[in-house]
GUFILO-827189 format. One line per 5 residues: their letters; for each residue x, y, z of N, C-alpha, C, O. Coordinates in steps of 0.1 Angstrom, whole numbers, plus 5000, padded with zeros to 4 digits. Atoms other than C-alpha are relative to their C-alpha. Example, Ala and Ser with C-alpha at 12.3 -4.5 7.8 and 13.67 -1.06 7.14 Angstrom:
AS> 5009 4988 5000 5123 4955 5078 5009 5012 5000 5019 5012 5007 | 4991 4989 5000 5137 4989 5071 4992 5011 5008 4997 5022 5009 .
***
This chain:
XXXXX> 4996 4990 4990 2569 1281 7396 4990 4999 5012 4995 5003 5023 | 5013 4998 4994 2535 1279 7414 5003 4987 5012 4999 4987 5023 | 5001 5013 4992 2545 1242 7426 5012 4997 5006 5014 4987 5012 | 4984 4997 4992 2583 1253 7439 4995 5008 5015 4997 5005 5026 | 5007 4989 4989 2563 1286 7457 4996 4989 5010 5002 4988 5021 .
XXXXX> 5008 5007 4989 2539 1259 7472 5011 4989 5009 5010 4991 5021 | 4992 5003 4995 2566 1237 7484 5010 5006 5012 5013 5001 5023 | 4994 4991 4990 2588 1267 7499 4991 5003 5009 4996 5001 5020 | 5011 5000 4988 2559 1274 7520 5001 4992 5009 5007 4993 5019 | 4998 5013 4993 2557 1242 7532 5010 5000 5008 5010 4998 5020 .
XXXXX> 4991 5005 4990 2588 1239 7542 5003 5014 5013 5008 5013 5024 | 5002 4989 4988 2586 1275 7559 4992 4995 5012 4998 4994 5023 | 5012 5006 4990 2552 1263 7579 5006 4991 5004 5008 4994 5016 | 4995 5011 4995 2569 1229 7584 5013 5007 5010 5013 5001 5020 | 4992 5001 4992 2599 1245 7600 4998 5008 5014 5005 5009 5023 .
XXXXX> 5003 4992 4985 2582 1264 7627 4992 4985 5010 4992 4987 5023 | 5001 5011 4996 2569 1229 7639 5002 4996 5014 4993 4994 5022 | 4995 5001 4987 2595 1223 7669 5001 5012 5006 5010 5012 5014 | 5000 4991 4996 2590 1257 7679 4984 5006 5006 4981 5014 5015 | 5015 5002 4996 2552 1252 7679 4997 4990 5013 4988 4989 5021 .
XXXXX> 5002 5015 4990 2557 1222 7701 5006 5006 5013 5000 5003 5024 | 4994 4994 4986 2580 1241 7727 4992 5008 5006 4993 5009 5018 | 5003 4998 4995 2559 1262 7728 4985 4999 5008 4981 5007 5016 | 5010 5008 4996 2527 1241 7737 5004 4995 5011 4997 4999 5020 | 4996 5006 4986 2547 1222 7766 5000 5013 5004 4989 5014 5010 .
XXXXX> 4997 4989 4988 2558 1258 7783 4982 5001 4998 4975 4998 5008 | 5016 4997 4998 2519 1266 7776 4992 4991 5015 4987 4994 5026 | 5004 5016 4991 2509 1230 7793 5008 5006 5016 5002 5011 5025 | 4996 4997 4986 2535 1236 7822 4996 5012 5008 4992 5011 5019 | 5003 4987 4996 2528 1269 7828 4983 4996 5008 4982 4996 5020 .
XXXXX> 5014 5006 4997 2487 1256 7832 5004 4989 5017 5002 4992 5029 | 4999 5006 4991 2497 1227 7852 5008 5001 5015 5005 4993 5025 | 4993 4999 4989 2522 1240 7878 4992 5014 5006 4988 5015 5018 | 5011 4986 4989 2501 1278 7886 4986 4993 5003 4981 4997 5014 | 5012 5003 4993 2466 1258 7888 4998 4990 5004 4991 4988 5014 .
XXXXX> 4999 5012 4991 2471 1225 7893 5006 4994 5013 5001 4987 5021 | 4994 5000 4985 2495 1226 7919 5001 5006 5006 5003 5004 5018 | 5002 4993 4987 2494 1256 7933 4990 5004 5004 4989 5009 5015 | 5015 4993 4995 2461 1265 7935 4993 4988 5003 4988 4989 5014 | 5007 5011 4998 2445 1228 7933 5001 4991 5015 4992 4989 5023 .
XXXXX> 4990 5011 4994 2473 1204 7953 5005 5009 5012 5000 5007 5023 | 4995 4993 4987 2493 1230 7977 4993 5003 5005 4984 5008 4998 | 5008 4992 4985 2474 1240 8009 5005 5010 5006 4996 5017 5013 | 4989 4990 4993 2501 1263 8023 4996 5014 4995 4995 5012 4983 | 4998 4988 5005 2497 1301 8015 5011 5004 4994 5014 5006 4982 .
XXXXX> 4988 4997 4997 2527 1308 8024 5012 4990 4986 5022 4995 4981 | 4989 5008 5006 2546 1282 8003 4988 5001 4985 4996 5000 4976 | 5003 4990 5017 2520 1294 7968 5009 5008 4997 5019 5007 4990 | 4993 4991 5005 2532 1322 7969 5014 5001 4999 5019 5003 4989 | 4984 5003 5003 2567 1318 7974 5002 4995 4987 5008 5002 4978 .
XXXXX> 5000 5010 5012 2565 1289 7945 4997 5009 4987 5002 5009 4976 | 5008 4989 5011 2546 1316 7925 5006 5010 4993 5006 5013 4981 | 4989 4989 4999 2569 1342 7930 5015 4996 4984 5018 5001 4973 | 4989 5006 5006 2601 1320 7917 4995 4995 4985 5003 4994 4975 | 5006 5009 5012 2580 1302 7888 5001 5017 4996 5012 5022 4994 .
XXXXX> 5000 4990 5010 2571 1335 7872 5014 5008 4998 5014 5015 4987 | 4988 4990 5003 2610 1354 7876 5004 4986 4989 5009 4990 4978 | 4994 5008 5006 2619 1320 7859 4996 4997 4984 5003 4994 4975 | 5005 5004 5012 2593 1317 7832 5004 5011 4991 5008 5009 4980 | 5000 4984 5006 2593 1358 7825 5019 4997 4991 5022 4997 4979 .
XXXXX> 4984 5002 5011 2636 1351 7817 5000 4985 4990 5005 4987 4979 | 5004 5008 5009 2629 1319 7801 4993 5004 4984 4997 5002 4973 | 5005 4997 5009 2604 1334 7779 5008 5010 4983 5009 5010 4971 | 4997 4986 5004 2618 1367 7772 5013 4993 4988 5012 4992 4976 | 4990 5008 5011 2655 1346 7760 4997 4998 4986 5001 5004 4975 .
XXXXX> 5001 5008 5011 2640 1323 7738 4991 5008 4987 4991 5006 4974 | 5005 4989 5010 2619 1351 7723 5007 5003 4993 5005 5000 4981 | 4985 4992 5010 2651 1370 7710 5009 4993 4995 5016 4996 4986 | 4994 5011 5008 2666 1339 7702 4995 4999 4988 5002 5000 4978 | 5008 5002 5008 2640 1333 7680 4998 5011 4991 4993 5007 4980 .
XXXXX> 5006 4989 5005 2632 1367 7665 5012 5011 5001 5010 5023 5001 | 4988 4991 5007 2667 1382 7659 5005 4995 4989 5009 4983 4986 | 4998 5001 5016 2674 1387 7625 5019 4994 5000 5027 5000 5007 | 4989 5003 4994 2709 1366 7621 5009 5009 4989 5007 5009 4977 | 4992 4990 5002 2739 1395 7615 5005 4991 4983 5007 4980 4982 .
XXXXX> 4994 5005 5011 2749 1396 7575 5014 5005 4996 5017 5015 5001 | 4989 4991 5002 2784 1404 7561 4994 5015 4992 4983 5017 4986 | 5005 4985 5003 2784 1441 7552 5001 4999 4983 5002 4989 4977 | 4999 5005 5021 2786 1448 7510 5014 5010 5002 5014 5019 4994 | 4984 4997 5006 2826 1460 7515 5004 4982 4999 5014 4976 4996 .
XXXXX> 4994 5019 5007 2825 1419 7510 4996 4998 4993 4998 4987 4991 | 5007 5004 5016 2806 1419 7479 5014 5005 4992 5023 5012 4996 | 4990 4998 5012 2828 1420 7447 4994 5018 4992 4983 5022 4991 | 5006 4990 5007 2827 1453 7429 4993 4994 4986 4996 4983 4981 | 5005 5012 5012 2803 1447 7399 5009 4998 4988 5006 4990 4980 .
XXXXX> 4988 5004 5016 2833 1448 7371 5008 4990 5005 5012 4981 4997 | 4994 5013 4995 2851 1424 7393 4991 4983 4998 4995 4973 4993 | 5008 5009 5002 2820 1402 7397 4993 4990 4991 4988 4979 4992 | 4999 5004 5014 2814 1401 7361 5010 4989 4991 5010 4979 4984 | 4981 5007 5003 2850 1391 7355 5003 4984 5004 5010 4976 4997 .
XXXXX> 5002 5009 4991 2846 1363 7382 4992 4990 4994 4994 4978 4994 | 5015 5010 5004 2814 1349 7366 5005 4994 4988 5003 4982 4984 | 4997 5003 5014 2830 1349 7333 5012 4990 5000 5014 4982 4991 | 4988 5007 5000 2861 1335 7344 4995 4981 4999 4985 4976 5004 | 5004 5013 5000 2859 1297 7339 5020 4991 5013 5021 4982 5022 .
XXXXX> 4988 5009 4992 2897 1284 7356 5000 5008 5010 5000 5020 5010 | 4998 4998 4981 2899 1284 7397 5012 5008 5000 5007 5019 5001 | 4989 4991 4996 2932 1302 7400 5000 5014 4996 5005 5023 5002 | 5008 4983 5011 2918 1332 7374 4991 5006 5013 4993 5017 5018 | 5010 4999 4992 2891 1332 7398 5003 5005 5016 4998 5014 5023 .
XXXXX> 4995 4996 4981 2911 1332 7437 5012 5015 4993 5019 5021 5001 | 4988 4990 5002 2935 1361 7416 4989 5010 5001 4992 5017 5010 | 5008 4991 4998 2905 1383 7414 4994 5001 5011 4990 5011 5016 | 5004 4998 4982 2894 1372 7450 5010 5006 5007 5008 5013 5016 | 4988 4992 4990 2928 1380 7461 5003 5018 5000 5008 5024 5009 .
XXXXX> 4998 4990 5001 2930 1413 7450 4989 5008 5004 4991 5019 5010 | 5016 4995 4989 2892 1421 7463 5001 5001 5008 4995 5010 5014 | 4998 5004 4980 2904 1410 7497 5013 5008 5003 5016 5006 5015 | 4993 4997 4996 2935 1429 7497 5001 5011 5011 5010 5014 5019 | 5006 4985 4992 2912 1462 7514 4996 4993 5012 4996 4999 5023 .
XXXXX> 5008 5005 4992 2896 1436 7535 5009 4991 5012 5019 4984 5010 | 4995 5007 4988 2904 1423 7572 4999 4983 5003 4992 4978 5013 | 5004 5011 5005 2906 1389 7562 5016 4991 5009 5028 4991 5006 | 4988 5011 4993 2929 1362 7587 4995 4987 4995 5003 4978 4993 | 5000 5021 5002 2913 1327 7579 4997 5000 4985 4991 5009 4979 .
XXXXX> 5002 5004 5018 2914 1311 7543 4988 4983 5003 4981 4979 5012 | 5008 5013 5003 2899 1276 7528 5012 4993 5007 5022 4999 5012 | 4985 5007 4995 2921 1246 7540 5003 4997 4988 5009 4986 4987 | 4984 4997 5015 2939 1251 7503 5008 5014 5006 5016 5020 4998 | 4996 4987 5003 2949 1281 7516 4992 5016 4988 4997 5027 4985 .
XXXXX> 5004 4989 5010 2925 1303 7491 4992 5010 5011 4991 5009 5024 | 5009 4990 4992 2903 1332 7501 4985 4995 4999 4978 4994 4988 | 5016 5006 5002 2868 1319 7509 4985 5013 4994 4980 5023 4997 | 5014 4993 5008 2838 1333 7487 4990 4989 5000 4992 4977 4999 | 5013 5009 5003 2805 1320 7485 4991 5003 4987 4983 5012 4988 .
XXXXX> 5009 4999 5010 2789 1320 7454 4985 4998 5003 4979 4993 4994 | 5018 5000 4997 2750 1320 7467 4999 5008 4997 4992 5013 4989 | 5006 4981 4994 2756 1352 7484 5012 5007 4990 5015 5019 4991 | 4990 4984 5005 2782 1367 7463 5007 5009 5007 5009 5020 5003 | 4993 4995 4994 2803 1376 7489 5011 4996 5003 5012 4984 5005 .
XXXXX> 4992 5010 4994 2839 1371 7500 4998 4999 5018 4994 5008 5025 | 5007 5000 4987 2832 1357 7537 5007 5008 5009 5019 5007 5007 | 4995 4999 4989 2842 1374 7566 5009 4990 5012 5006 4978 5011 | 4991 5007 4990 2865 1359 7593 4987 4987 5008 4978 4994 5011 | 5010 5009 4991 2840 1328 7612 4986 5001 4993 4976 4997 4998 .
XXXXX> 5013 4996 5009 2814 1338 7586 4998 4986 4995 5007 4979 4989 | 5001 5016 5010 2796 1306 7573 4988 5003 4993 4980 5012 4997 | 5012 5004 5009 2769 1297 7545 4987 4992 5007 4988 4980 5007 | 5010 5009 4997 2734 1286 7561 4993 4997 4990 4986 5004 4982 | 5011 5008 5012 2717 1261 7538 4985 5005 5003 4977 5008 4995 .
XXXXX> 5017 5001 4998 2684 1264 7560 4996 5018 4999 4985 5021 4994 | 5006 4992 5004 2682 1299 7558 5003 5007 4992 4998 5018 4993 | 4991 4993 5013 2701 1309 7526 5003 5012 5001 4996 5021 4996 | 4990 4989 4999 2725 1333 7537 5011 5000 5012 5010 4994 5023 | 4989 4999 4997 2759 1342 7547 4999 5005 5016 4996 5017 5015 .
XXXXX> 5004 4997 4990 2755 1346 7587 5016 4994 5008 5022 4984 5008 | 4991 4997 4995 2782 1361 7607 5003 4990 5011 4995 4980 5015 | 4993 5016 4990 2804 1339 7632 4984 4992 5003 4974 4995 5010 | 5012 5011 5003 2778 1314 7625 5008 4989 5010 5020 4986 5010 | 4995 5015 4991 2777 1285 7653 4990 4989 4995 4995 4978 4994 .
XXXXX> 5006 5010 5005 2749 1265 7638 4984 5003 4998 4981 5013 5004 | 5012 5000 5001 2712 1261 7628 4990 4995 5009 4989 4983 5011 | 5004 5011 4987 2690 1252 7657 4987 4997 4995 4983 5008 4995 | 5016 5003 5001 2653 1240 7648 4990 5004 5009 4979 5008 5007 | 5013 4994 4988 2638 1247 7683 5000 5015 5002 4995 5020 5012 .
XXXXX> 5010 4991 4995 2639 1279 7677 4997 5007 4985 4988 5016 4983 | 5009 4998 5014 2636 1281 7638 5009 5016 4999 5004 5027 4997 | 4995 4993 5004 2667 1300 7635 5019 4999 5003 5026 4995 5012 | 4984 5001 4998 2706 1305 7627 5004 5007 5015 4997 5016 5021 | 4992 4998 4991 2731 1307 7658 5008 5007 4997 5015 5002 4988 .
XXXXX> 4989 4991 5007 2753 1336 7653 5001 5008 5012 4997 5008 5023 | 4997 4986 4994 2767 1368 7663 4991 5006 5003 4994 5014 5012 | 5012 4991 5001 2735 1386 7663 4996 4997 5016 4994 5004 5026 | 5007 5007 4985 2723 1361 7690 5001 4988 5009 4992 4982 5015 | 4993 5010 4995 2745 1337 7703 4995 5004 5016 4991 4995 5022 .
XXXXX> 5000 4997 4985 2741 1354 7739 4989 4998 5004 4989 4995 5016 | 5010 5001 5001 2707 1351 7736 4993 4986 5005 4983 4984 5013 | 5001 5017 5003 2709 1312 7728 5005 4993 5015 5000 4983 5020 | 4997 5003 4989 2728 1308 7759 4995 4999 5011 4995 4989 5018 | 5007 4998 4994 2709 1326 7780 4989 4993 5001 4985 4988 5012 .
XXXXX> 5016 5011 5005 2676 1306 7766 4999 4987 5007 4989 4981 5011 | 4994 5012 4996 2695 1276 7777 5002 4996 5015 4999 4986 5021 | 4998 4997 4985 2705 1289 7811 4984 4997 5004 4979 4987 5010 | 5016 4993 4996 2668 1302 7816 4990 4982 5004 4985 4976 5013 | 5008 5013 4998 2653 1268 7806 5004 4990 5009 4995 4984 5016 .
XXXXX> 4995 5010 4989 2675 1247 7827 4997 5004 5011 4993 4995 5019 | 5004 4996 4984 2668 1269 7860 4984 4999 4996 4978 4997 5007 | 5015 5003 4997 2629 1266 7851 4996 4985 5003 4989 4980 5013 | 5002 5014 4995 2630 1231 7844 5004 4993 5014 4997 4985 5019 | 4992 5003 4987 2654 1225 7877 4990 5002 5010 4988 4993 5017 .
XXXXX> 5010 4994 4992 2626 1248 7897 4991 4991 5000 4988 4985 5010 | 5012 5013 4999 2597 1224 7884 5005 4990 5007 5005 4989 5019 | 4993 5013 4992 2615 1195 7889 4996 4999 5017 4987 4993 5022 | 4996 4996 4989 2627 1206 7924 4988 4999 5012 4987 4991 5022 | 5010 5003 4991 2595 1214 7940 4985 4997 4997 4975 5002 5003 .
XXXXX> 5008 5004 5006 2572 1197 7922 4999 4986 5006 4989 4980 5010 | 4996 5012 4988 2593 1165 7939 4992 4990 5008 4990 4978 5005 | 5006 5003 4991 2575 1163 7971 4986 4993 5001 4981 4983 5007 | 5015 5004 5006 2540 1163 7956 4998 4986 4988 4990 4976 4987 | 4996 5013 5008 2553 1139 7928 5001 4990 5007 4996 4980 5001 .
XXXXX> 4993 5017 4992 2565 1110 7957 4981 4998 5005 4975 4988 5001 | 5012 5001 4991 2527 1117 7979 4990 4998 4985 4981 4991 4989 | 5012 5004 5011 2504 1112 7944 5006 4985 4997 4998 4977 4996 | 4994 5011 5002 2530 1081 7938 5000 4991 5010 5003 4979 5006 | 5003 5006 4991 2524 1069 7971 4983 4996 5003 4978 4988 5011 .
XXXXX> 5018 4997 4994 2486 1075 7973 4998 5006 5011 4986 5005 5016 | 4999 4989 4992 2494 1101 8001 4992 5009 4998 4986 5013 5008 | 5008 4993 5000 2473 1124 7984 4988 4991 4989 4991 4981 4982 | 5007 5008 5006 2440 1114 7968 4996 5001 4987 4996 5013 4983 | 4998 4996 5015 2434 1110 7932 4987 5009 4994 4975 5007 4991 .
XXXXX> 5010 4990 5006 2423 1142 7918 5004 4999 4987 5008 4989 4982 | 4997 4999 5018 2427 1154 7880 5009 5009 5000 5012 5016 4991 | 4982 4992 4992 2460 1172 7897 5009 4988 4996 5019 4989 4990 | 4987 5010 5000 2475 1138 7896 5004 4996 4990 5016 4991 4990 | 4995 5002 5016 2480 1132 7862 5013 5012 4999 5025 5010 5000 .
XXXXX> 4994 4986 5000 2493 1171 7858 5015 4998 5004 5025 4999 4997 | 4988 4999 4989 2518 1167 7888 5010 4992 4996 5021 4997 4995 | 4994 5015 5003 2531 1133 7878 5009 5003 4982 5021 5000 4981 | 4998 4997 5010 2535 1143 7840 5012 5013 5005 5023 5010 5001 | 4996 4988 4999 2550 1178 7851 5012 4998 5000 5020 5003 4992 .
XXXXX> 4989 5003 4998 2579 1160 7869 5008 4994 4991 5020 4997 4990 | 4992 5012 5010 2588 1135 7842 5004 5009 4987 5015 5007 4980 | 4996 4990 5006 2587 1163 7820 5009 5008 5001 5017 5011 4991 | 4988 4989 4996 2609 1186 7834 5015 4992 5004 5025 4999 5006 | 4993 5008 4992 2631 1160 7846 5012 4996 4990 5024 4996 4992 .
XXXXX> 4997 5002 5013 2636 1151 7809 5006 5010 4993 5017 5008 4988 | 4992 4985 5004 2643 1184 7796 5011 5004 5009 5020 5008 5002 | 4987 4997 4993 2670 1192 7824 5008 4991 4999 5017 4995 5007 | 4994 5008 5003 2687 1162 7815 5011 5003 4988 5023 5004 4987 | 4991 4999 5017 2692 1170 7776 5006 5016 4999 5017 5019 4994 .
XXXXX> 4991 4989 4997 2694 1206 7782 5015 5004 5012 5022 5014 5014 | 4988 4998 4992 2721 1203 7805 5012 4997 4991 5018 5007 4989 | 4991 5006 5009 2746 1186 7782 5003 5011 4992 5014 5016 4992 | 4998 4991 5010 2741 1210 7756 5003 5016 5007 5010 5025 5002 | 4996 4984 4993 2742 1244 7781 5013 4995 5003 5021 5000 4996 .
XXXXX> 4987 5000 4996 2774 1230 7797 5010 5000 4987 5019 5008 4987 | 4989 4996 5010 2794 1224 7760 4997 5010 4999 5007 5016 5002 | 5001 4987 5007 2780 1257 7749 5014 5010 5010 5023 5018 5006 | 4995 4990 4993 2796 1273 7781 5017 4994 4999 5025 5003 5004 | 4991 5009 5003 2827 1250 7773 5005 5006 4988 5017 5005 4987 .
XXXXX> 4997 4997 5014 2826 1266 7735 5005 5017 5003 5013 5023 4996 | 5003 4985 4997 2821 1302 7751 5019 5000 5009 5027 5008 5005 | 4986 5004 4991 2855 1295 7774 5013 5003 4991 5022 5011 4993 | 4989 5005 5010 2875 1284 7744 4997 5011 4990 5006 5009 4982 | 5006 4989 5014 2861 1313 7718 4999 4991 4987 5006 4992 4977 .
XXXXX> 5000 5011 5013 2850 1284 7693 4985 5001 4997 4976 5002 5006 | 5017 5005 5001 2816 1280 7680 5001 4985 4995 5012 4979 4995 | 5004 5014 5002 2804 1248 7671 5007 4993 4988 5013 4983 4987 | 4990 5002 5017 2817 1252 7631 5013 4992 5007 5016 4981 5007 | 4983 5001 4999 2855 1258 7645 5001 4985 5009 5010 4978 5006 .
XXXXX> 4995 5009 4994 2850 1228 7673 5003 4990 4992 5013 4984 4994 | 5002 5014 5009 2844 1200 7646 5009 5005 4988 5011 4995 4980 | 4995 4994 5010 2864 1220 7621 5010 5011 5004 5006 5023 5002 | 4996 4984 5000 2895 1245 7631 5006 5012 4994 5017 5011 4989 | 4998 4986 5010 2899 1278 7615 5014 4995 4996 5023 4990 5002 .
XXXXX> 4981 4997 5000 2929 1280 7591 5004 5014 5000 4995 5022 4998 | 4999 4993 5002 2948 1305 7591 5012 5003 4992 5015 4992 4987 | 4993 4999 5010 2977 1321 7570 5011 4990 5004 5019 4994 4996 | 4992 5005 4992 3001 1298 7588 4999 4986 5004 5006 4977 5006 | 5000 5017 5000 2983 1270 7591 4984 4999 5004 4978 5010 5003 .
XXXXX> 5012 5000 4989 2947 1259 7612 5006 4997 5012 5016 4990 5015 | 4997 5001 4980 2947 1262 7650 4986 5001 5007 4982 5013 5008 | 5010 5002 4995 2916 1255 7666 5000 5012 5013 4988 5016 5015 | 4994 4990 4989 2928 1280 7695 5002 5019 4994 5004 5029 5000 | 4991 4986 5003 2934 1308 7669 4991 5014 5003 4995 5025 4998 .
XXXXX> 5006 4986 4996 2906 1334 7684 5000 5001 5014 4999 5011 5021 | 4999 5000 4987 2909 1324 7716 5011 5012 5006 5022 5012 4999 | 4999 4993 4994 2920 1352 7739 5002 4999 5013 5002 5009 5021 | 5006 4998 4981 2916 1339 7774 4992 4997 5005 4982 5000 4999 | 5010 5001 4996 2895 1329 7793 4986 5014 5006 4974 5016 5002 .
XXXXX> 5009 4985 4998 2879 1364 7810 4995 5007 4985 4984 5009 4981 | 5002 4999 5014 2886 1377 7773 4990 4995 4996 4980 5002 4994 | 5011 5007 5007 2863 1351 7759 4988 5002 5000 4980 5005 4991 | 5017 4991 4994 2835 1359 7781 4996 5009 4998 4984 5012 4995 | 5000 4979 5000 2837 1394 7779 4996 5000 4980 4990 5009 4975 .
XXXXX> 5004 4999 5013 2834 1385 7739 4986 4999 4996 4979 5006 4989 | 5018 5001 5002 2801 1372 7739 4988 5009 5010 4978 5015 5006 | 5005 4993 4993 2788 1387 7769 4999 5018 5003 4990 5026 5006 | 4998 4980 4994 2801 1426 7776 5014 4999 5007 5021 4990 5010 | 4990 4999 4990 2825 1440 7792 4991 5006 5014 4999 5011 5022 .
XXXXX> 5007 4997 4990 2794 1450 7820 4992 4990 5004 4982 4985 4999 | 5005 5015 4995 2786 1423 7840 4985 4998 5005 4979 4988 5004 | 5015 4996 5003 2752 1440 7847 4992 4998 4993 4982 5000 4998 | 5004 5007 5010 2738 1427 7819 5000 4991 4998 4992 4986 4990 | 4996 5015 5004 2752 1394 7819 4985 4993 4997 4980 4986 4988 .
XXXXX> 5016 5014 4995 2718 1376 7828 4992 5010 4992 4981 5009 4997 | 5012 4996 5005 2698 1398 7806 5002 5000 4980 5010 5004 4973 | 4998 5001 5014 2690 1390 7769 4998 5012 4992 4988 5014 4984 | 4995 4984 5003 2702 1427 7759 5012 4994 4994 5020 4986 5000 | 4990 5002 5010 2726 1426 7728 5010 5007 5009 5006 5017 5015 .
XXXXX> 4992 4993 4992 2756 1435 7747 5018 4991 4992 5027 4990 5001 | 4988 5012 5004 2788 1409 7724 5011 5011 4995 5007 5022 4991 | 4990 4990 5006 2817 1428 7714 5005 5006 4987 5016 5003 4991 | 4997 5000 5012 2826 1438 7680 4991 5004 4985 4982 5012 4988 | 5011 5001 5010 2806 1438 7647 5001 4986 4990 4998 4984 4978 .
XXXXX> 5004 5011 5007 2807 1407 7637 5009 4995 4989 5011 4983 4986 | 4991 5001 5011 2830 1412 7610 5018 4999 4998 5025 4996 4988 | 4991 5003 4996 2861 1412 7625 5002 4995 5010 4992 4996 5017 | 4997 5007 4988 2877 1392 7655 5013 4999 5006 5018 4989 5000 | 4989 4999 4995 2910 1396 7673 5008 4982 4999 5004 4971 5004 .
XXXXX> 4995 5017 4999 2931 1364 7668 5011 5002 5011 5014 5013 5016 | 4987 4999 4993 2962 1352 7691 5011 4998 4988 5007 4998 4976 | 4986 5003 5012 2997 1346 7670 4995 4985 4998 4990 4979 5007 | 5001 5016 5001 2992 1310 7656 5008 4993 5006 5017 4999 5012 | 4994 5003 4991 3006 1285 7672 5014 5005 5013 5023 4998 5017 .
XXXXX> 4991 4994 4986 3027 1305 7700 5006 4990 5008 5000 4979 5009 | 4991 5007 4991 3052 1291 7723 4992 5001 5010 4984 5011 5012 | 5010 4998 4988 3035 1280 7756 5005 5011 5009 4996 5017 5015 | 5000 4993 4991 3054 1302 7776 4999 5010 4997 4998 5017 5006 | 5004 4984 5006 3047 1335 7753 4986 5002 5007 4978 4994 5010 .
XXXXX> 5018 4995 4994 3016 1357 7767 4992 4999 4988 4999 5000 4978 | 5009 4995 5011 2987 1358 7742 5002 5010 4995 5003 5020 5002 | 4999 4984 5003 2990 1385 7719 4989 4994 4991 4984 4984 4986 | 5015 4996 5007 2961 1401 7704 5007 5006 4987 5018 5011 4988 | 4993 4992 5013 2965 1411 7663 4984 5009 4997 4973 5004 5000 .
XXXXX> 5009 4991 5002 2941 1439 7655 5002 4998 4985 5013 5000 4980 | 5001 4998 5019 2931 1434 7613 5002 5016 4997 4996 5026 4999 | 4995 4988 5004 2953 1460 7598 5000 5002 4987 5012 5002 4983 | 5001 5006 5011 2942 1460 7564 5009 5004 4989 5011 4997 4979 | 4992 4994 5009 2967 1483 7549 5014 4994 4999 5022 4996 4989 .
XX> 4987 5009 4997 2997 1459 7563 4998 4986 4994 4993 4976 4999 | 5004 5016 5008 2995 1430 7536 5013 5000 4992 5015 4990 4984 .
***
């Protein structure tokens, strides 16, 4: 037991890792761009502080994001999806799969339940002992059932979900406009150390590194912020793109989709004042989700079905 414990540690410690590293570069950048370049390398007043100004509104929302990204607990299903315990007993005992989906079915009959397995059954997870919620998935890395689950990210040493999807985006946004800012006017001074325009201080390393750094990171973060806002459009997480929801009817990769405005307004608010701030603000509880009709005729409007649990 002692050499499982020691192990699970480990891999606890080991997974904060790329989270330790990210945040070593923002440490590093942060150093190299307030004293190296603005205080060492710029001569201008005028153009510090401006530079100064923008770097800190960028780092302060950068920071702030990736913080709540990181340190929101990810949303669990509620315990009206646990089995009652004479049910759960019955379940455990039961040995044949169809014995087994007849006592899930009748569990789930109270429950607002639109997507199945692709057999058509009712999805349960035996870890958690729960039947899942609607977009609800099983995280291996962090053993447990985490609501509209979009994926596991390592840099920030935590599930992608309902809790904090808005968060993740934002984090994304944030990083890309800091890195874009380095980048940007970091530039100028980048080409004059590359020319021997200015003379070689212990800035020029800093300056030079700073660019290629940043340059690098708005590269790969770009790709990944633009599908996300691409996933956010379509109301898919990551699961449904590579995999789409079934539903009683069939799978439809489209089947929560709502709209475009709709969509947005899902993860973000319906108060646009908030948009840009990493303030829980997504719609719903996580546990239910409005679908459209499955596949619908193109020229029908979207209709919204509200989970009616008593209509089964």
């Amino acid at each position: 037991h002692l050499g499982a414990g020691s192990r699970s540690c480990r891999r606890e410690a080991g997974a904060w890792i790329p989270v330790i590293f990210i945040a070593l570069v923002v440490c590093w950048s942060y150093y190299a761009y307030v004293v190296e370049l603005c205080i060492f390398t710029i001569t201008s007043i005028g153009e510090q502080i401006v530079y100064l100004i923008f770097f800190h509104l960028s780092f302060i929302m950068f920071v702030w994001s990736y913080w709540k990204t990181i340190f929101t607990k990810p949303a669990n299903p509620s315990k009206e999806f646990c089995l009652p315990k004479a049910e759960k007993e019955r379940y455990e005992k039961e040995e044949r799969p169809e014995s087994q989906q007849e006592i899930l079915w009748r569990a789930a009959t109270s429950l607002p339940l639109y997507t199945r397995t692709g057999a058509g059954a009712i999805r349960y997870c035996d870890r958690c002992q729960v039947i899942k919620p609607d977009r609800c998935h099983h995280c291996s890395a962090c053993d447990m059932c985490v609501l509209k689950m979009d994926h596991h990210c390592p840099w920030v040493n935590n599930c992608v979900g309902f809790s904090n999807y808005k968060f993740f985006i934002l984090f994304l946004a944030y990083s890309l406009l800091y890195c874009l800012f380095i980048a940007a006017t970091v530039l100028q001074y980048f080409i004059k150390f590359w020319t021997n325009e200015l003379p070689d201080t212990h800035a020029k390393f800093h300056v030079l590194f700073l660019f290629f750094v940043a340059a690098m990171f708005c590269i790969s973060i770009l790709s990944l912020f633009s599908y996300h806002l691409w996933l956010v459009g379509k109301n898919r997480s990551t699961i449904e793109a590579f995999r789409a929801p079934v539903f009683r009817t069939g799978s439809d990769k489209n089947g929560f989709s709502l709209g475009f405005r709709k969509n947005i307004a899902q993860v973000f608010g319906d108060q646009k004042k908030y948009w840009l701030l990493p303030v829980f603000t997504s719609q719903g509880d996580g546990l239910t989700f409005p679908t459209r009709l499955v596949n619908v005729d193109a020229e029908q409007a979207t209709v919204t079905l509200h989970p009616e649990p008593n209509k089964r």
